[in-house]
C-alpha positions as CSV (number, residue, x, y, z in Angstrom):
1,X,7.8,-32.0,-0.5
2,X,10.8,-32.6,1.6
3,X,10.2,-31.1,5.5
4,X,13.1,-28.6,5.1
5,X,11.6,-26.9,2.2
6,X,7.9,-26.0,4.2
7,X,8.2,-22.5,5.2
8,X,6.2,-23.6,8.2
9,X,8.8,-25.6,9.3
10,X,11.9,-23.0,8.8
11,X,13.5,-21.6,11.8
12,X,15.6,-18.9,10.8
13,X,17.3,-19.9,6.5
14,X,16.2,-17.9,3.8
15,X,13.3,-19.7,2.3
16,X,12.3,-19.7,-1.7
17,X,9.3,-21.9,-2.0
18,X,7.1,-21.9,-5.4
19,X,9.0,-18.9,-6.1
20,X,11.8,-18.2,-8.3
21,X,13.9,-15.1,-7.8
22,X,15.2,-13.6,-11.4
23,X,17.0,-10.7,-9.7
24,X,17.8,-7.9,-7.5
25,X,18.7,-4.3,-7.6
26,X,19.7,-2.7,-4.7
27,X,18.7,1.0,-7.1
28,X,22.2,2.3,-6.4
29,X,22.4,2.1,-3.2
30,X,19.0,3.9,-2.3
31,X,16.9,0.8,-1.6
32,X,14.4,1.6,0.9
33,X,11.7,1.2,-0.3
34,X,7.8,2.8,0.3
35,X,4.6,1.5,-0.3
36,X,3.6,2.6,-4.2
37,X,4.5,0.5,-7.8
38,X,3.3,1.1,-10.8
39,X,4.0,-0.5,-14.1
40,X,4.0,1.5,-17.7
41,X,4.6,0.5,-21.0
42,X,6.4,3.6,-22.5
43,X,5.9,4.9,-26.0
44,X,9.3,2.7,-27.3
45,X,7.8,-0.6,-25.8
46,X,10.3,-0.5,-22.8
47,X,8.4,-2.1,-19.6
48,X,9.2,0.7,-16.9
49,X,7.9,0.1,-13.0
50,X,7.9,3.0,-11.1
51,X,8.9,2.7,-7.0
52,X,8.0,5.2,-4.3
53,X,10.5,5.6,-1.7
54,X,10.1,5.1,2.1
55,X,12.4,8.2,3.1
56,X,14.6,10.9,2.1
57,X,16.6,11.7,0.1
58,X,15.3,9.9,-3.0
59,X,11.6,10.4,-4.6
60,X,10.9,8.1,-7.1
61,X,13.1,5.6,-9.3
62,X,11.7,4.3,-12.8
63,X,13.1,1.1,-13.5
64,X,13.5,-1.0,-16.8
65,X,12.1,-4.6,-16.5
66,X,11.3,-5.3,-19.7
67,X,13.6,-8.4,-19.1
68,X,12.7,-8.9,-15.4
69,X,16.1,-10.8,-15.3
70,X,18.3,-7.6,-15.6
71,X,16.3,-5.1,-14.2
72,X,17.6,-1.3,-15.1
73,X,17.5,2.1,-13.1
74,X,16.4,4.3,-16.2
75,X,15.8,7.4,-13.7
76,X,15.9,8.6,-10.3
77,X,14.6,11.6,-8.7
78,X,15.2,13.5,-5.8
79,X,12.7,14.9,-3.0
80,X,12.5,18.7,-2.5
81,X,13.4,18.8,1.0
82,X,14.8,16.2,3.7
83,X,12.1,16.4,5.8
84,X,9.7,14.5,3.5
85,X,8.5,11.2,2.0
86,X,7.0,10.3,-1.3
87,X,5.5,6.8,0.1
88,X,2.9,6.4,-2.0
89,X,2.5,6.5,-5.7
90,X,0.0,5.5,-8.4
91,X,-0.1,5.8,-12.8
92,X,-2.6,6.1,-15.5
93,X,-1.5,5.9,-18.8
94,X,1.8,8.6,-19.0
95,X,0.7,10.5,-16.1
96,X,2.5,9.5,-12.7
97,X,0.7,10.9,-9.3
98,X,2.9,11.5,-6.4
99,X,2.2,11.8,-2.4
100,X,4.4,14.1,-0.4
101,X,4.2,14.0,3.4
102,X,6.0,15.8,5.7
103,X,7.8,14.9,9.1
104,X,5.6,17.3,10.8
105,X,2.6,19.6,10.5
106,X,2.8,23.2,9.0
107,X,5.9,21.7,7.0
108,X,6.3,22.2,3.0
109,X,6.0,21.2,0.4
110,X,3.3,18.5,1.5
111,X,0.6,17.1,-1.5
112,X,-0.2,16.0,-4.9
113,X,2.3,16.2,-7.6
114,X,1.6,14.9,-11.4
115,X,4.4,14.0,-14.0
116,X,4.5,13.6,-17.2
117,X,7.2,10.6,-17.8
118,X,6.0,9.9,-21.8
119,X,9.5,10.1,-21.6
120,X,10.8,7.9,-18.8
121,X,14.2,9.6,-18.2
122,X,12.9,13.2,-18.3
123,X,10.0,12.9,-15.5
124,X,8.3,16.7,-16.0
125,X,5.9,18.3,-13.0
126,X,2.8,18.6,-14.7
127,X,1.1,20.2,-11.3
128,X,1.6,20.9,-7.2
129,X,-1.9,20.3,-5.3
130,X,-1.1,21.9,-2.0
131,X,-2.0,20.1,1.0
132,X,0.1,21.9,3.5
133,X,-1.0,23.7,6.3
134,X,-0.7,24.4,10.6
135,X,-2.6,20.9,11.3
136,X,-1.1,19.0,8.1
137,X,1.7,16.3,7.2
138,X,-0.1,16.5,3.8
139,X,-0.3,12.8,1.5
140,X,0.1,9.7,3.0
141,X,-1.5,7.5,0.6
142,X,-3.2,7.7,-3.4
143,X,-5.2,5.7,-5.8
144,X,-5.1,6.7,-9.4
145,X,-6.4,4.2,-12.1
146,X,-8.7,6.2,-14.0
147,X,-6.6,9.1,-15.0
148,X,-9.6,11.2,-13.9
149,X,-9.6,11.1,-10.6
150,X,-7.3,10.8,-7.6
151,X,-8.6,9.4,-4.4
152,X,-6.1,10.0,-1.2
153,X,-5.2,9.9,2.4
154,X,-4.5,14.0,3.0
155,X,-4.8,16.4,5.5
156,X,-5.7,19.9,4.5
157,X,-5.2,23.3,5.8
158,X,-8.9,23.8,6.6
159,X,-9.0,21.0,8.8
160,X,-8.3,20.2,12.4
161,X,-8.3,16.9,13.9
162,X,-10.1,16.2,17.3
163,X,-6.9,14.5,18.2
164,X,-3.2,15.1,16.5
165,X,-2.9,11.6,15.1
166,X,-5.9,11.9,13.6
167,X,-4.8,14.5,10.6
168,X,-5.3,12.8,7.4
169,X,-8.9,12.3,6.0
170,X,-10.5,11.0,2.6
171,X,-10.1,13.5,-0.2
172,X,-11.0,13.3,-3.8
173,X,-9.5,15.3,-6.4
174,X,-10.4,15.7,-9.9
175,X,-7.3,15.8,-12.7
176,X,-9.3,15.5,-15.4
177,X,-7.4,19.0,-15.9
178,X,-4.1,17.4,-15.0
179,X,-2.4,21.5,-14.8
180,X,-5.1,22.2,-12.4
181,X,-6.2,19.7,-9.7
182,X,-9.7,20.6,-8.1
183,X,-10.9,19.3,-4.9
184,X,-14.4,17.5,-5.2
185,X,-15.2,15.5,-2.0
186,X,-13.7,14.7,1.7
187,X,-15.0,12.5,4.3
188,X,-13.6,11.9,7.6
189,X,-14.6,9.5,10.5
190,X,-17.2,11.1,12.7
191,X,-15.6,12.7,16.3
192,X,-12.1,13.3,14.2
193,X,-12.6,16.7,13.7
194,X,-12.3,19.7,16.1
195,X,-15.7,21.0,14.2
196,X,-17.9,17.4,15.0
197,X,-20.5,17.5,17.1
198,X,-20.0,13.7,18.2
199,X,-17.0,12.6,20.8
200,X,-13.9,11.4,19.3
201,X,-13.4,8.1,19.2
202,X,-11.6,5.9,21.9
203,X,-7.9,5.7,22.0
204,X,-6.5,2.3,21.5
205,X,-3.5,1.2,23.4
206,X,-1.1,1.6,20.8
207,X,-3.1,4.6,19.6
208,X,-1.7,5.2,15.8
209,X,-4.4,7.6,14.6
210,X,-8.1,7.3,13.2
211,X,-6.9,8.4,9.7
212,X,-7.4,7.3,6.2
213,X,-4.7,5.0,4.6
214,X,-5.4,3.1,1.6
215,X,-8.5,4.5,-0.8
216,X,-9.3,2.0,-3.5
217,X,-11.7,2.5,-5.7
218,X,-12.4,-0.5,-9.1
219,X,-14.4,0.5,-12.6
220,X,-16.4,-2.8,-11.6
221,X,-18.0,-0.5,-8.5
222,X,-16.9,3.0,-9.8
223,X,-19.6,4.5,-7.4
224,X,-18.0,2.4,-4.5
225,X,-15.1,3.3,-2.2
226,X,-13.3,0.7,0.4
227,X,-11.3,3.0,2.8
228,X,-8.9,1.4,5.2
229,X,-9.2,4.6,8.1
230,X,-6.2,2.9,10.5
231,X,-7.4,2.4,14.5
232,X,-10.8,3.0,12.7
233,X,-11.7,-0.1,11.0
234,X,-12.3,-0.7,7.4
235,X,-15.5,1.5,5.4
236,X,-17.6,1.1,2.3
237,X,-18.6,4.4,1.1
238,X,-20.8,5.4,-1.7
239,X,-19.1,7.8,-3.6
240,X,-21.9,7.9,-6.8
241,X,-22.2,11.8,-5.6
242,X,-18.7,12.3,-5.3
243,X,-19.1,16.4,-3.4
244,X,-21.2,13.8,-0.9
245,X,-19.3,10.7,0.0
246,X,-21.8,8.5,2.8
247,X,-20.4,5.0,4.6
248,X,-22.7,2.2,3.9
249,X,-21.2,-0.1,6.1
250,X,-17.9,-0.3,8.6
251,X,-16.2,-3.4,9.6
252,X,-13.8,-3.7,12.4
253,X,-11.4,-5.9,14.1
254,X,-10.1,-3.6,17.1
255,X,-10.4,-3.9,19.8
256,X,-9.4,-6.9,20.8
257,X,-7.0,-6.7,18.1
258,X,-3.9,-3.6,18.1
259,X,-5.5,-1.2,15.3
260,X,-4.1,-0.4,11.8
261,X,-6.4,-1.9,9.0
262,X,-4.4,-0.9,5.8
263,X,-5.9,-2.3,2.6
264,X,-9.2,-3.3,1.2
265,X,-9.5,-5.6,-2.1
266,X,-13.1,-6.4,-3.2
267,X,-13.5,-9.4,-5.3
268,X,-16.3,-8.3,-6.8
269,X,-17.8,-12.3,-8.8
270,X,-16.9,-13.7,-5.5
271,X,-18.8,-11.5,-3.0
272,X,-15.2,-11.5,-1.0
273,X,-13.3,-8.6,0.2
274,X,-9.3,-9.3,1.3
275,X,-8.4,-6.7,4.3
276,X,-4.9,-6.3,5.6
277,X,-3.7,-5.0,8.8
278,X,-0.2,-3.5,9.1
279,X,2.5,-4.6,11.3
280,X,4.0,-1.3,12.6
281,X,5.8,-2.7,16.2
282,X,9.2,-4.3,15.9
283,X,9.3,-7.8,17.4
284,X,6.3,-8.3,16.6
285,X,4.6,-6.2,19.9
286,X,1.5,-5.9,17.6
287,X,1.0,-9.7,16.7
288,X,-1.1,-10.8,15.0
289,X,-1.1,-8.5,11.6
290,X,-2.6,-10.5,9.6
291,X,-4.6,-11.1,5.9
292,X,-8.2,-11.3,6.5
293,X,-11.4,-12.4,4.5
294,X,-14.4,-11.2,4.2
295,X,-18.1,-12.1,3.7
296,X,-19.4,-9.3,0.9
297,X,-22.7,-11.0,0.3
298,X,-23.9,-8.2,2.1
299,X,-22.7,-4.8,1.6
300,X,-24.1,-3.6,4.5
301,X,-23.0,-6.4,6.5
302,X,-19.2,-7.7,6.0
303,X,-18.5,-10.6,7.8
304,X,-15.0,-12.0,8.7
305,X,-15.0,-15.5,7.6
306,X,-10.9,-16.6,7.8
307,X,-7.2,-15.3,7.9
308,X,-4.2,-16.1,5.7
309,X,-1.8,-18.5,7.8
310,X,1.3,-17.0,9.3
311,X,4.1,-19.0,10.5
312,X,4.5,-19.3,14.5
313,X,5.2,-15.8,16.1
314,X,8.4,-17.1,17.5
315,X,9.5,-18.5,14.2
316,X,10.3,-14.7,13.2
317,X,9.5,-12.2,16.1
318,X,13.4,-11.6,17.0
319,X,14.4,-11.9,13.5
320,X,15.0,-8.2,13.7
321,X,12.3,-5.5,12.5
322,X,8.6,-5.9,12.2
323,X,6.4,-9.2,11.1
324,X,3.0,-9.4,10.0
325,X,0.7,-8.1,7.6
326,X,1.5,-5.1,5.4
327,X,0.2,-4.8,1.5
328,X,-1.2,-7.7,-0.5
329,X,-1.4,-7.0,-4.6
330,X,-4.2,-5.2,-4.9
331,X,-6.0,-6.4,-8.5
332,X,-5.1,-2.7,-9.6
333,X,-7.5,-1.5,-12.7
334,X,-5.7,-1.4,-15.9
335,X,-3.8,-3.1,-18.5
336,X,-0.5,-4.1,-16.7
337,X,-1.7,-5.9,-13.2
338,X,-2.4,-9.0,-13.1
339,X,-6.0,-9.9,-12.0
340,X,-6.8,-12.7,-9.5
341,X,-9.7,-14.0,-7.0
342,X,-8.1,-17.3,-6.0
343,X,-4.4,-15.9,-5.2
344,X,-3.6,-13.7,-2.5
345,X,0.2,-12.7,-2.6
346,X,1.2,-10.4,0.5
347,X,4.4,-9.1,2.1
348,X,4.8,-9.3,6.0
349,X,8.1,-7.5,6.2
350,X,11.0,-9.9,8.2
351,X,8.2,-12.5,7.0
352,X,8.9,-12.1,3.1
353,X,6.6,-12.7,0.5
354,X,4.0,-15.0,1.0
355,X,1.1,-16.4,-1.3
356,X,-2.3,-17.9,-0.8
357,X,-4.8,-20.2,-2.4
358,X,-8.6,-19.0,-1.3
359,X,-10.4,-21.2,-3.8
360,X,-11.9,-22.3,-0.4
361,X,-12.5,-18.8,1.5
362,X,-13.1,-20.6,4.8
363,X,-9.7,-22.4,4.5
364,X,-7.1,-20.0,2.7
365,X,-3.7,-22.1,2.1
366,X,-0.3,-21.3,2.3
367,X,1.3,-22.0,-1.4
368,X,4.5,-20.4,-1.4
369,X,6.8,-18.1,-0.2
370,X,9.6,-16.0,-0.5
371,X,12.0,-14.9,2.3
372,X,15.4,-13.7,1.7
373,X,18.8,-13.1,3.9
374,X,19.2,-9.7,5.7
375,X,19.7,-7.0,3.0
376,X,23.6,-5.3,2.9
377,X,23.3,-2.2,5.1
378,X,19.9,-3.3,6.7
379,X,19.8,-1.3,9.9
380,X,17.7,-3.9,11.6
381,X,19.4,-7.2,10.1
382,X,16.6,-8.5,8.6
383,X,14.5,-8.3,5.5
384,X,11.4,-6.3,5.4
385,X,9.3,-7.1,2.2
386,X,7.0,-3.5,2.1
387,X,5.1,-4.2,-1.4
388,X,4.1,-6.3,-3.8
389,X,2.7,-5.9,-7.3
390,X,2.4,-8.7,-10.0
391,X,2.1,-7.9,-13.5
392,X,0.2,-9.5,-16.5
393,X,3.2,-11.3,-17.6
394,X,2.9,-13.3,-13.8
395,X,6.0,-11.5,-13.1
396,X,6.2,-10.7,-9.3
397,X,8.1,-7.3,-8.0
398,X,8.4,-6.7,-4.1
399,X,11.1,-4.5,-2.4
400,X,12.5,-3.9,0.9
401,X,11.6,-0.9,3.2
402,X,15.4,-0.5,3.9
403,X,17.9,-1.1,2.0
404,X,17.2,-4.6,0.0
405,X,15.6,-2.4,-3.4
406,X,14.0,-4.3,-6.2
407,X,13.2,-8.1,-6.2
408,X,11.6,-9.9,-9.5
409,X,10.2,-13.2,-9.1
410,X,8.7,-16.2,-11.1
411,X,5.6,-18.0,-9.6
412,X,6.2,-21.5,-9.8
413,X,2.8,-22.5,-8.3
């Protein structure tokens, strides 16, 4: 491989290495992208991915890929109010779930909302769980893959954090009743609520809350939950009595390092878990972010073992924006993700797209990645890859938290 193709080598081109880009689609000009895709196959055989926005004033935006090549805006909705975000979204079947947070507490609407998009250009509101309330931003983050039940990242109107940042906990509602949502579990981090009879826990320096984010949950462990809970490490719960969720272990990386775990991926025949921390400082003022992995041999015990390779800081810290770690594909249950234990493929915003061979866990290697120019109208002049989903087709779809939209990719690896 020549030199000037080894992304560990680039100093500032774009870079496509074992990737190949098929397309982009800025979605009209709303291309800022959030943190939730999810891939359908509608009643007519068209391939639709669904994208969450990261702001106002779009919600969602269901896009044709069916011919990843020329991807197609089939529909685009729009949010309720301007003080809102729809981040986070997940799908089972023809049933879309929706998060809705709010700039600030006590501010509405701010929850769970279900569509029905069996027809893809006539989303309908199936149901409105109401999360809204005096101490509550409402949903942050959701896992739906069972089309039973949705676990998610809320706050509540009954709760009140020991600290403000601390407002969003582990809630589980049932839809098996999609018209009527029920509530049938919470958990929260000991010392987060007002109500706890422990001390909260320590601030860290950069202090961005000890709240739940990401809340996976796999049919190979249905009675398992791997909660990412931000400055607060990274939990296994057993969630067999669902009214009762209980941690079975916690794992940790902060302090020394700056907070924010984000995602946990078991890989169940490998007795592995992938955990990512998010890079939420621009210039890199939080470095390292980074991919790690985990010993799972025992549950009780995770054990870091290695991290995904980054490029050198300075290689990318005044690119504009943030690098690091954000999301990683996350093996998602059902019939359109692509499922992998030797592949990690992660976005680390001005960083791109990067992917990973962890045949050897102690020795993960960089195998390609994908980082394109600045974005038109990118307000910080640089990409920043938010997501990443791959479907069972090996077809790769990321998008850009500002302005950048859709981005289909071949890997050629």
């Amino acid at each position: 491989m020549p030199a000037a193709s080894n992304p560990l080598t680039q100093t500032g081109e774009p870079i496509t290495w074992n990737f190949k880009l098929l397309a982009q689609n800025d979605l009209g000009g709303f291309g800022g992208m959030g943190e939730g895709m999810a891939v359908q196959i509608a009643k007519d055989g068209r391939r639709i991915i669904w994208l969450a926005h990261e702001s106002a004033p779009k919600n969602f935006t269901g896009v044709d890929v069916s011919d990843p090549r020329h991807p197609k805006v089939v529909v685009q909705t729009a949010l309720p109010q301007a003080h809102m975000r729809s981040n986070s979204l997940e799908m089972t079947g023809d049933i879309l779930a929706v998060a809705y947070q709010t700039q600030k507490t006590g501010q509405q609407p701010a929850g769970l909302e279900l569509f029905d998009v069996s027809v893809p250009e006539k989303p309908r509101s199936i149901s409105f769980f109401d999360c809204s309330g005096a101490t509550s931003r409402g949903v942050h983050q959701l896992w739906f893959c069972d089309g039973e039940y949705v676990h998610m990242a809320s706050g509540a109107p009954d709760f009140k954090p020991s600290n403000p940042l601390d407002d969003q906990f582990y809630r589980c509602i049932d839809v098996r009743n999609p018209a009527k949502p029920v509530e049938v579990g919470r958990w929260w981090m000991p010392g987060t609520s007002a109500t706890d009879n422990v001390a909260p826990p320590p601030r860290h320096p950069l202090d961005k809350g000890y709240r739940a984010h990401n809340t996976n949950v796999y049919p190979d462990r249905p009675d398992r939950l791997y909660l990412c809970y931000i400055d607060g490490g990274m939990f296994v719960m057993d969630i067999k009595d669902k009214a009762n969720p209980k941690p079975i272990s916690h794992w940790t990386n902060s302090p020394p390092y700056t907070g924010f775990m984000h995602t946990a991926v078991p890989l169940f025949d490998r007795n592995l878990m992938l955990v990512t921390d998010e890079s939420t400082e621009n210039s890199a003022k939080d470095w390292p972010k980074l991919i790690w992995v985990l010993d799972m041999r025992d549950e009780t015990h995770p054990i870091s073992i290695a991290t995904c390779p980054l490029p050198p800081v300075d290689a990318y810290a005044n690119r504009g924006g943030r690098f690091g770690a954000h999301n990683i594909h996350e093996n998602t249950p059902g019939p359109t993700a692509w499922k992998s234990d030797q592949i990690v493929l992660g976005t680390f915003f001005n960083g791109g797209l990067r992917a990973y061979d962890i045949s050897n866990p102690y020795q993960p290697k960089e195998v390609a990645a994908f980082v394109p120019p600045a974005p038109k109208g990118s307000p910080v002049g640089a990409i920043q890859l938010n997501d990443v989903y791959v479907d069972e087709r090996q077809i790769v779809y990321t998008m850009d938290r500002f302005s950048g939209g859709l981005y289909t990719l071949e890997m050629d690896f």
